[in-house]
C-alpha positions as CSV (number, residue, x, y, z in Angstrom):
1,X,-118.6,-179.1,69.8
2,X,-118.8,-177.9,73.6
3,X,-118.5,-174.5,71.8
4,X,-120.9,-174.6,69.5
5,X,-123.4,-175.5,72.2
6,X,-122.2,-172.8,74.6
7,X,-122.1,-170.0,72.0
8,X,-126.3,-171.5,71.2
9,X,-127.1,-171.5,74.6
10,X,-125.7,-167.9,75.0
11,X,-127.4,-166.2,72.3
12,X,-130.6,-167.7,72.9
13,X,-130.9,-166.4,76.5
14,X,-129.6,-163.5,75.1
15,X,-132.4,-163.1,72.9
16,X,-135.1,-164.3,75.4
17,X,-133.7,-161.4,77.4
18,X,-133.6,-158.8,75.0
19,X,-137.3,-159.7,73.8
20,X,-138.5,-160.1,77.8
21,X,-137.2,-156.3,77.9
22,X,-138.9,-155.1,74.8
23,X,-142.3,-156.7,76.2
24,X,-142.2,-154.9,79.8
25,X,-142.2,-151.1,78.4
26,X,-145.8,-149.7,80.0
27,X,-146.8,-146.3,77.6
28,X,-149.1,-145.9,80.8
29,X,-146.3,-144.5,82.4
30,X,-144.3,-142.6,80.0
31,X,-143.1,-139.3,81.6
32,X,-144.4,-137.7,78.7
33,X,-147.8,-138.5,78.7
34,X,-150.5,-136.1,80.8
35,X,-153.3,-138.1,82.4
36,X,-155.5,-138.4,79.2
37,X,-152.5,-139.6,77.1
38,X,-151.4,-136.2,75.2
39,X,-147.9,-136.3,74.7
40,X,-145.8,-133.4,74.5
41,X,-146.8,-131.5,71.0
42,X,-150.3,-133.1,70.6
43,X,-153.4,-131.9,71.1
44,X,-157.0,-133.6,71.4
45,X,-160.1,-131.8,69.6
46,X,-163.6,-132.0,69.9
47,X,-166.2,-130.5,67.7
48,X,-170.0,-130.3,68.4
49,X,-172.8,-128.5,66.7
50,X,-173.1,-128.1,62.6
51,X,-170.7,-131.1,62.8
52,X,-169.7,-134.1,65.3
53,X,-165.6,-135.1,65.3
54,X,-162.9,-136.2,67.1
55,X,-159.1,-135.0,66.2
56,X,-155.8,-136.0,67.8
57,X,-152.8,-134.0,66.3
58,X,-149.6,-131.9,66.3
59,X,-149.8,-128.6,68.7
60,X,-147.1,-126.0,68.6
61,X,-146.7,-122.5,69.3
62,X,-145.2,-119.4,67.6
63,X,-144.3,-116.0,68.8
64,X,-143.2,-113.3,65.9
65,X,-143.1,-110.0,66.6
66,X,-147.3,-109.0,66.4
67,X,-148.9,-112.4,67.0
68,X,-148.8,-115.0,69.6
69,X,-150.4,-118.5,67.9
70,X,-151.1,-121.7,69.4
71,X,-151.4,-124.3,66.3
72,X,-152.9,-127.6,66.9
73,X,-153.6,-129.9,64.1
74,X,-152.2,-128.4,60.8
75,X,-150.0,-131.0,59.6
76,X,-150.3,-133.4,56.4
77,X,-151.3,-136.2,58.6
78,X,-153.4,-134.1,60.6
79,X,-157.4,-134.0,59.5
80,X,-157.9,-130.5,61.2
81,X,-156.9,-127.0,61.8
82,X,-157.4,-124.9,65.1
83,X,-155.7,-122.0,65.8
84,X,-155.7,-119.4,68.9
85,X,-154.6,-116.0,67.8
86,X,-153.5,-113.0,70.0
87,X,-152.5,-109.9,67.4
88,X,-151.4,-106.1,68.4
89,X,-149.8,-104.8,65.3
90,X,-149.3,-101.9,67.3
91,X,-147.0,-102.9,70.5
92,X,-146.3,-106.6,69.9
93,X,-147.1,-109.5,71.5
94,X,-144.9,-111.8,73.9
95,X,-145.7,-115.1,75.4
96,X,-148.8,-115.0,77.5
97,X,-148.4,-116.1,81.5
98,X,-150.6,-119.0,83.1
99,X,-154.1,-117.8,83.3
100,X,-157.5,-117.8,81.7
101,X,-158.1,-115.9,78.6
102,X,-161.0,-114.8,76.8
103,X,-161.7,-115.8,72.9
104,X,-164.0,-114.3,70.2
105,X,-163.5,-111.4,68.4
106,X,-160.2,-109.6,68.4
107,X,-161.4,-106.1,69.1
108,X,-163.8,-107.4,72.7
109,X,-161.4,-110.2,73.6
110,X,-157.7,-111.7,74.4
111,X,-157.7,-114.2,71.6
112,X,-159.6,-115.0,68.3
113,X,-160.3,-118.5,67.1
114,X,-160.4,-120.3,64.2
115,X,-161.4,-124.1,63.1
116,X,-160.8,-126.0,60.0
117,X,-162.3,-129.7,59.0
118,X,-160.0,-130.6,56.7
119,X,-161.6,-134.3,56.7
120,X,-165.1,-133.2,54.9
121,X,-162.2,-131.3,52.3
122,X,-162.1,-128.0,54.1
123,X,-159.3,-125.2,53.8
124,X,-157.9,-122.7,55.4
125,X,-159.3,-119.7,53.8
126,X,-162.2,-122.0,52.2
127,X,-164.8,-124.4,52.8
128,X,-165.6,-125.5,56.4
129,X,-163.7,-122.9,57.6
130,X,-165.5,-121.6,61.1
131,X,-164.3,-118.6,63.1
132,X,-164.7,-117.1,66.7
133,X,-164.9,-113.4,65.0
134,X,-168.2,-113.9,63.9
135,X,-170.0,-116.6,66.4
136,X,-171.2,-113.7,68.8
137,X,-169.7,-116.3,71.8
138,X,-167.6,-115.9,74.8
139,X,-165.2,-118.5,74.9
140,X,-162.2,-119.5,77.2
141,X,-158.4,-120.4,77.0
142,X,-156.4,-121.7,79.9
143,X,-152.9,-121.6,80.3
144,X,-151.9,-124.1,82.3
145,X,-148.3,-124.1,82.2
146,X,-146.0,-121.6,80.2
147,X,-142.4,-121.8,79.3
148,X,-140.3,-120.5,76.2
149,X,-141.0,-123.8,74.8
150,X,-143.6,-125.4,76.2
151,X,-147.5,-124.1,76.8
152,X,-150.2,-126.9,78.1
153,X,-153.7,-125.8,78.4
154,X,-157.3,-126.5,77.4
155,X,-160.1,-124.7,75.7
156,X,-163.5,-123.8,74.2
157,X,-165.0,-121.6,72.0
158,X,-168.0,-120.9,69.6
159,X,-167.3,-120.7,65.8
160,X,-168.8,-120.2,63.2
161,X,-169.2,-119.9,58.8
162,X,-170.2,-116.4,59.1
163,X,-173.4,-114.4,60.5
164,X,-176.9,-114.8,58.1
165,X,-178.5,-111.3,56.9
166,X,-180.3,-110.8,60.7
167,X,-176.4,-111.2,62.3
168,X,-177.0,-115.0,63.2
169,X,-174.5,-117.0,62.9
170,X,-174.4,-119.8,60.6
171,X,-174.3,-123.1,61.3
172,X,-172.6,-122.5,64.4
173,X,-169.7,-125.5,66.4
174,X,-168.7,-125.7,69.9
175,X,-164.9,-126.3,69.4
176,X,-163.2,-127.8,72.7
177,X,-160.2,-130.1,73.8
178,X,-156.4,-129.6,75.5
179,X,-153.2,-129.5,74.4
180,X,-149.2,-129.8,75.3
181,X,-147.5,-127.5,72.5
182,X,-144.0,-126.8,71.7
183,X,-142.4,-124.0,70.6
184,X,-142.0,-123.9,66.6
185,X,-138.7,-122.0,65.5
């Protein structure tokens, strides 16, 4: 009987310790959060203009041989697209180095942009589908912090649906937000 009761008196404190332990984990201070909570391979999106939203999602980069890509959002789960393209199908392109960067139209700037709402049913290469090339803006990408796996920045550029007959462009956003993106092999 003595047992029993020792064996009961074990495993409950046991328990009450292992559940005490669980309780006391702070996010607030996980190593791989940045100050505004963006963990490592998310990115946080805001979008202003012809439409108002929010997104939080997946942020990775990739490097073949003409391209360099930062891809935020993108994923099933994810209710938006934004990608950051750098293209020379002529030399190639490698990683880019800490900096600022400029983004609009491939053949005046560093990078091109392009934003997707895939929450009002857009698609890549369809409906609510904006793009720097055409928004006649100067927008801005900073590289924070650049390894061969890891890039952290922010940004913000203009996009838009296309230009009307008079080269205006229609129904121009304001695309902004940061990101901590991971290299996708």
């Amino acid at each position: 009987m003595k047992i029993t009761q020792k064996y009961i008196l074990f495993f409950t404190a046991l328990t009450l310790v292992l559940i005490s332990a669980m309780g006391c984990s702070d996010s607030s201070n996980n190593a791989g959060l940045n100050e505004n909570g963006i963990e490592i391979g998310e990115s946080a999106v805001s979008v202003n203009g012809a439409i108002n939203d929010d997104h939080t999602g997946a942020a990775f980069f990739t490097n073949p041989n003409h391209a360099f890509t930062i891809l935020l959002g993108g994923h099933d789960d994810d209710d938006f697209d934004v990608d950051i393209t750098k293209v020379d199908l002529d030399g190639g392109v490698s990683i880019p180095s800490t900096g600022t960067y400029s983004i609009g139209n491939l053949d005046s700037h560093d990078f091109r942009a392009d934003y997707v709402n895939r929450r009002l049913g857009g698609s890549f290469f369809g409906d609510h589908h904006y793009t720097s090339d055409l928004a006649g803006g100067d927008g801005v990408l900073v590289l924070e912090s650049v390894s061969s796996s890891l890039i952290t920045g922010s940004f913000e550029f203009v996009a838009s649906l296309g230009v009307d007959t008079d080269g205006s462009p229609i129904d121009p956003v304001t695309v902004s937000g940061e990101f901590s993106a991971v290299l996708d092999e």
